[in-house]
C-alpha positions in Angstrom: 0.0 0.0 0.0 1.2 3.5 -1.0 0.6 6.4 1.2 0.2 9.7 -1.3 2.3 12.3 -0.1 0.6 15.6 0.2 1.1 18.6 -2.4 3.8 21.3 -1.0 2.0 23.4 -1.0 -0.3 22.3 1.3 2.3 21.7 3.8 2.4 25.6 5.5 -1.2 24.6 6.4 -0.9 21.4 7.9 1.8 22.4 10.0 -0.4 24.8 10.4 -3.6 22.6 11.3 -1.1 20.4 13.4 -0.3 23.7 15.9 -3.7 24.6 16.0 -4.8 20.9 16.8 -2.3 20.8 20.0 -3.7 24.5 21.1 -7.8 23.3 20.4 -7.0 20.3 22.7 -5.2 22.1 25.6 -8.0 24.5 25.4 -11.1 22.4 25.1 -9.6 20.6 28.4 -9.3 24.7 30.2 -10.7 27.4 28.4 -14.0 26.5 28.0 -15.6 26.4 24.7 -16.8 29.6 24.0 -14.0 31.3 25.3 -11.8 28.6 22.7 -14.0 29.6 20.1 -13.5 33.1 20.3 -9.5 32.6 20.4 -9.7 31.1 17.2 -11.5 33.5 15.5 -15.1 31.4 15.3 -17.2 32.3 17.6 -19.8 29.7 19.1 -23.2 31.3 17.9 -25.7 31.3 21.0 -28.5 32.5 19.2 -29.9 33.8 16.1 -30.0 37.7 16.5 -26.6 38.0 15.5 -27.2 36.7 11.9 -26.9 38.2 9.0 -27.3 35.2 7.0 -30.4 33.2 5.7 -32.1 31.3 8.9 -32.0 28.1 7.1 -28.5 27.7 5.0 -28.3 24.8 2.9 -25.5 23.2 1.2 -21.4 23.6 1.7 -20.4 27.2 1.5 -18.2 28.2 -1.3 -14.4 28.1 -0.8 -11.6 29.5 -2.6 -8.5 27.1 -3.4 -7.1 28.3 -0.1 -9.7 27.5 1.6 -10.6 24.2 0.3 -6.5 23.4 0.8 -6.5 24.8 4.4 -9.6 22.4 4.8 -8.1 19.4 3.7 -4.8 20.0 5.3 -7.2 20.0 9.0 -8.5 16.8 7.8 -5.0 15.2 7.4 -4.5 15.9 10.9 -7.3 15.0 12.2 -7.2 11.7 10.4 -4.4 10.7 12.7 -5.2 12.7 15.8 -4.3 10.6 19.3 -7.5 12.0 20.9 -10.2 11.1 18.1 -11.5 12.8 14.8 -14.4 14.5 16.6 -16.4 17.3 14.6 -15.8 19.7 17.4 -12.0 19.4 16.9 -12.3 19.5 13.2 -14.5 22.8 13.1 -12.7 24.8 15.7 -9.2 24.1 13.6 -10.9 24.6 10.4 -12.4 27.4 11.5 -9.3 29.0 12.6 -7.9 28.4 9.2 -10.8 30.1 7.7 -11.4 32.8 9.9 -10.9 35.2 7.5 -14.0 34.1 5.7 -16.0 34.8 9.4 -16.9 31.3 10.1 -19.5 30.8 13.2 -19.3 27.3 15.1 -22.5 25.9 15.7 -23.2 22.7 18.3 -26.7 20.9 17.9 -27.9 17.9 19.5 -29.9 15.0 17.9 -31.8 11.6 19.5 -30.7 9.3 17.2 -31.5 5.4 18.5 -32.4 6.5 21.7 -29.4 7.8 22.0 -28.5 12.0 22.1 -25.7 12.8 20.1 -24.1 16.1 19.7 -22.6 17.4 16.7 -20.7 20.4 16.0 -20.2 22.2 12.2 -19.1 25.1 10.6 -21.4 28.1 8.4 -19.4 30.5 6.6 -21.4 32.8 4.2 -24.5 31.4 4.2 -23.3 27.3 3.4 -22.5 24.6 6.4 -19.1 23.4 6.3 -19.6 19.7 7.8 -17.3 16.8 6.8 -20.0 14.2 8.2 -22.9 15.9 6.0 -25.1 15.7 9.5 -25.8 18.7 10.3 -29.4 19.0 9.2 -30.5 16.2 11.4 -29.1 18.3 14.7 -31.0 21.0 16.7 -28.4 23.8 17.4 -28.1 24.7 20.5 -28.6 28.6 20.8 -28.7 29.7 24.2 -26.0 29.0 26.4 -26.4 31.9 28.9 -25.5 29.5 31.7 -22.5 27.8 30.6 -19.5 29.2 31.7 -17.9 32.2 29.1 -15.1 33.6 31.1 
């Protein structure tokens, strides 16, 4: 089996999505996630007053070629991250990659086989960044007034 070697160009940003991996993970264990969030530029959207978007975005937003590299390089990491691929993970390094583009981090929950699930995704302009595709069967979560924003 042959293992493709990335372009090098995309390099920069998977050292990149490597740092940012290492900081998301020290952080979700101390910061707190909104206060995370923030850090990195995507900010955890609480509700739906703050939107300047359409209520009900559908589809992946669109990327430039910088974009869609500094999205795949995130996903290379994550691929062989020691602490699990979760979505969380994956949006809050993408999003710092992208946070030029004004990326908000959504987290919605789901009952899916008696079970509740969370989820967590990316919108940027209007489109829902989501690796897994799930985001339209989640509920986001929009008011987080008591969780803890230091």
């Amino acid at each position: 089996m042959s293992v493709r070697r990335p372009p090098f160009g995309e390099w920069p940003w998977i050292v990149a999505a490597l740092a940012l991996a290492i900081v998301a993970e020290l952080g979700l264990r101390t910061a707190g996630l909104p206060r995370l969030a923030r850090a990195f530029g995507t900010p955890l959207r609480t509700d739906d007053s703050t939107r300047a978007e359409p209520a009900h975005p559908t589809g992946p937003p669109v990327l430039d070629d910088r974009a869609r590299r500094q999205v795949r390089a995130t996903r290379r990491v994550m691929r062989h991250w020691p602490f699990g691929d979760t979505c969380l993970r994956q949006a809050l390094v993408s999003g710092a990659l992208l946070r030029r583009l004004r990326p908000e981090l959504l987290v919605g929950v789901a009952k899916i086989d008696g079970h509740v699930r969370a989820h967590a995704w990316l919108e940027i302009n209007g489109g829902i960044l989501d690796p897994l595709g799930a985001a339209s069967s989640y509920t986001p979560l929009l008011s987080l007034d008591a969780m803890d924003t230091k």
